[in-house]
BAMIBA-679611 format. One record per residue (C-alpha): residue in one letter; z, x, y; residue number from 1. Coordinates in pm, 1 decimal. Each point is the difference from the previous one (the first is absolute). Example, Ala and Ser with C-alpha at 12.3 -4.5 7.8 and 13.67 -1.06 7.14 Angstrom:
! residues 2
res w u v n
A 780.0 1230.0 -450.0 1
S -66.0 137.0 344.0 2
! end
This chain:
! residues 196
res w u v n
X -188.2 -1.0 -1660.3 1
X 28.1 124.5 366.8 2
X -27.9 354.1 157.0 3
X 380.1 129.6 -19.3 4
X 214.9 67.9 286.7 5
X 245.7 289.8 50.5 6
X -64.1 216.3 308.7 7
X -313.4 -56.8 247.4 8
X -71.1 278.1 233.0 9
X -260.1 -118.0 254.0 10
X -171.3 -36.6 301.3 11
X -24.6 -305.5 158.7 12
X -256.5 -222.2 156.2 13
X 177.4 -194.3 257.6 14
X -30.4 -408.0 127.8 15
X 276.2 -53.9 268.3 16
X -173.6 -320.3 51.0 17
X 343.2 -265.2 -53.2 18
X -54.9 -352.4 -178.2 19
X -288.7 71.1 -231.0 20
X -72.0 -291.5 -205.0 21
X -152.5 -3.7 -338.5 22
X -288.4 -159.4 125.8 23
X -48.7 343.4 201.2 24
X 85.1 221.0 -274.2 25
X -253.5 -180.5 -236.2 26
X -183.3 -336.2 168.8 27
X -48.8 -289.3 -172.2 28
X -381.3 -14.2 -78.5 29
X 97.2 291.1 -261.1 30
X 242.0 -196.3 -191.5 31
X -243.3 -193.2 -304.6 32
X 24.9 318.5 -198.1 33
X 246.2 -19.9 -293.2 34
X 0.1 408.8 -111.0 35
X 194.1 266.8 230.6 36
X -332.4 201.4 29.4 37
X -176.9 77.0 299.5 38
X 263.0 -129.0 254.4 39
X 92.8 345.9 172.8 40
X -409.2 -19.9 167.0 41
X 146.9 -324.0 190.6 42
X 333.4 106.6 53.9 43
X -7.1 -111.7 434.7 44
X -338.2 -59.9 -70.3 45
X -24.2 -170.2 386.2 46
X 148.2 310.5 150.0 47
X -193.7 307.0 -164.8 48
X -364.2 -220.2 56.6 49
X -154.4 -197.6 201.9 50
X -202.1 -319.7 -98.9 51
X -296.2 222.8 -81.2 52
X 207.2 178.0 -226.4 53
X 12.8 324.8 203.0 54
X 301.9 185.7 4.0 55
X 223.6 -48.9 309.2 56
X 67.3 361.2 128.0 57
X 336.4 -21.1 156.5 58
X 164.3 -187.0 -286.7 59
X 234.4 243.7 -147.6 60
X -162.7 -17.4 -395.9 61
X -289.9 94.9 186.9 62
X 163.4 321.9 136.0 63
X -81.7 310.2 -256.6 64
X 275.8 142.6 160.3 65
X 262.6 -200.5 -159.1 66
X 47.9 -33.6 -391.2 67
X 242.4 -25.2 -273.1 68
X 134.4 -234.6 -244.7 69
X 309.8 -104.6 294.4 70
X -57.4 -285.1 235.5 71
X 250.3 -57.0 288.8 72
X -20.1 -321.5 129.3 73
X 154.9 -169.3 321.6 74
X 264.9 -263.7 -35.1 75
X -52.9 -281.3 -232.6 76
X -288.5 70.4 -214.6 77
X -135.1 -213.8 -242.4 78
X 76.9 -325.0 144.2 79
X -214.8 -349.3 -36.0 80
X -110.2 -130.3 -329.6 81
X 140.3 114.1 -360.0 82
X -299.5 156.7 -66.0 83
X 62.1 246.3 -283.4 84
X -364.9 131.1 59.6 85
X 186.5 197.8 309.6 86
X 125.6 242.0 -269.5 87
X -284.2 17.9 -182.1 88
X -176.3 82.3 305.9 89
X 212.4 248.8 129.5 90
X 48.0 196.3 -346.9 91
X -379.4 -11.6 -11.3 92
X -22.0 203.4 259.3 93
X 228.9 242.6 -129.9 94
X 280.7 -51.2 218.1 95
X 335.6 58.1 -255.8 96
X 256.7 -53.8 278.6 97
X 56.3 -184.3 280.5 98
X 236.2 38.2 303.0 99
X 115.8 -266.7 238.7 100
X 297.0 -97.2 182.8 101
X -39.2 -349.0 -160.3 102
X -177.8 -128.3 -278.0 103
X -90.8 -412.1 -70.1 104
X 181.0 -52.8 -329.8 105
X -284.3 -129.1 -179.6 106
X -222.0 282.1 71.4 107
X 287.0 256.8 -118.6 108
X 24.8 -178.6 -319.9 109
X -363.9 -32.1 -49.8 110
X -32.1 400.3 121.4 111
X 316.0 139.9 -251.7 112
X -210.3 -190.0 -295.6 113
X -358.8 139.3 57.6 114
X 147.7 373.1 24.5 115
X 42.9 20.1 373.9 116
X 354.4 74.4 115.3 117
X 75.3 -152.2 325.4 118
X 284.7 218.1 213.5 119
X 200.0 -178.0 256.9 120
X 125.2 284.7 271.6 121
X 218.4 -37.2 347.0 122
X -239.9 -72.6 319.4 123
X 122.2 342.6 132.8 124
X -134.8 170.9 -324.8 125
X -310.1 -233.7 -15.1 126
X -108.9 89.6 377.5 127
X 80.3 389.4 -34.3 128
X -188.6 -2.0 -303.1 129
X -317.0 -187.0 239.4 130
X 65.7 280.9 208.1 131
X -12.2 276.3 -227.6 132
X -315.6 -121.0 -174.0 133
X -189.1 -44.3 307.0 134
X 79.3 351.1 162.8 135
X -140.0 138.2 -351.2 136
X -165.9 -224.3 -267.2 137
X 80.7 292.3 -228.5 138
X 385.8 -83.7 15.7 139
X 137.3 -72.1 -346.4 140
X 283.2 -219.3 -130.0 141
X 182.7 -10.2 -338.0 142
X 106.3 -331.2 -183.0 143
X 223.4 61.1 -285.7 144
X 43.3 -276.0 -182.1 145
X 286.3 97.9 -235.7 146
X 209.5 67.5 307.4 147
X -102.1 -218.8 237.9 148
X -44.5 196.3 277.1 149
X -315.2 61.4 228.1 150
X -9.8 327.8 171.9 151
X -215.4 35.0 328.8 152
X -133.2 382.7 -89.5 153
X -88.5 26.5 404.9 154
X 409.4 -57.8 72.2 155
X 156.4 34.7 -304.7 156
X 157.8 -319.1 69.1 157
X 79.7 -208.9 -312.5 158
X 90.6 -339.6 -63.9 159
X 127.5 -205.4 -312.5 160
X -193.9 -300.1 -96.4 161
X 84.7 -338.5 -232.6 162
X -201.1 -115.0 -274.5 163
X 78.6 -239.6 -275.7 164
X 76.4 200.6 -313.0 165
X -163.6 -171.1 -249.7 166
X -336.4 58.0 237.7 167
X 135.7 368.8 25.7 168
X 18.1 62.1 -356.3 169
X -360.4 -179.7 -60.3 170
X -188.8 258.1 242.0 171
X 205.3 317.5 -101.5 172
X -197.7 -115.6 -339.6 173
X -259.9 -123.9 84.0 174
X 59.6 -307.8 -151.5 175
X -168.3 -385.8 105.1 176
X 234.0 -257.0 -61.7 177
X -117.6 -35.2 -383.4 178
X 15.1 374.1 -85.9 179
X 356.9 -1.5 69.5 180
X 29.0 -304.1 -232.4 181
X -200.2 183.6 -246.9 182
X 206.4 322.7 34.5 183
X 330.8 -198.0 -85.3 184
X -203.9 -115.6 -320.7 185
X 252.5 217.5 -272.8 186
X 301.4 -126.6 192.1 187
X -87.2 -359.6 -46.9 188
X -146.3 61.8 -361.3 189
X 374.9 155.1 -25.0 190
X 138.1 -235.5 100.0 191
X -177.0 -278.6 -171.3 192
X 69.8 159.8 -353.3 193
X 345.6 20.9 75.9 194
X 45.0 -381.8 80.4 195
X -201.1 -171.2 -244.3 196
! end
């Protein structure tokens, strides 16, 4: 089971940085572990420290100012390598959405199945948004998942986003791929007693 999904209220913690990679968002040295755990403390591990393992003060996860469970992103996030520890990484920290203007396809798949709902928005509403955040960190925004809209609370601007529905249905449940197998168990028994 994931965490569900309806409506997120949050701040945000903002990275207008375009082009991050995987091997940014979690570097490769960190990849021999096989469990989800611990992979939020090296989410941009070579950003927030340095090689002494200090944190790096202007880094933006380093900023007590910002928080919340919302990243927005700059333009094609989550590129590179298929790296599903990305996700991990990024729900680890306790980020539940993220914003961008673009996603890498891989990385949205790999983000909509570990819980994290990745929500593609216009450039204009991605850089207002940038803007809004950075004149005050405490600037909320609303996803709501069931309608597909996220609200800019600064602006009250709103825009509609896509997702596949299956995906949709999965994190208004908080189902993984086999709890929504497991949850159409009575229909299939059902069925199978029906066509024997």
């Amino acid at each position: 089971m994931i965490e569900k999904i309806n409506i997120i209220t949050s701040s945000c913690i903002p990275l207008p940085q375009e082009n991050v990679d995987t091997d940014q968002i979690i570097p490769a040295r960190f990849l021999k572990a096989v469990s989800r755990e611990g992979f939020g403390e090296n989410l941009f591990r070579d950003w927030r420290y340095d090689k002494n393992g200090k944190p790096i003060a202007d880094f933006v996860l380093n900023n007590p100012a910002y928080s919340g469970k919302i990243l927005v992103a700059g333009k094609n996030f989550g590129s590179g390598s298929s790296r599903e520890h990305a996700a991990w990484a990024i729900a680890g920290y306790g980020f539940r959405v993220v914003v961008s203007s673009f996603f890498a396809d891989i990385f949205k798949n790999n983000a909509l199945n570990n819980g994290v709902l990745p929500v593609v928005v216009s450039e204009p509403f991605l850089s207002n948004l940038f803007r809004h955040i950075q004149a005050d960190p405490a600037a909320t925004v609303t996803v709501n998942l069931e309608a597909q809209t996220i609200t800019d609370n600064t602006s009250g601007e709103c825009e509609h986003f896509e997702i596949n529905p299956y995906k949709k249905n999965c994190l208004l449940n908080g189902y993984d791929d086999i709890d929504y197998l497991l949850s159409k168990k009575p229909a299939i028994e059902a069925w199978e007693a029906n066509h024997q």
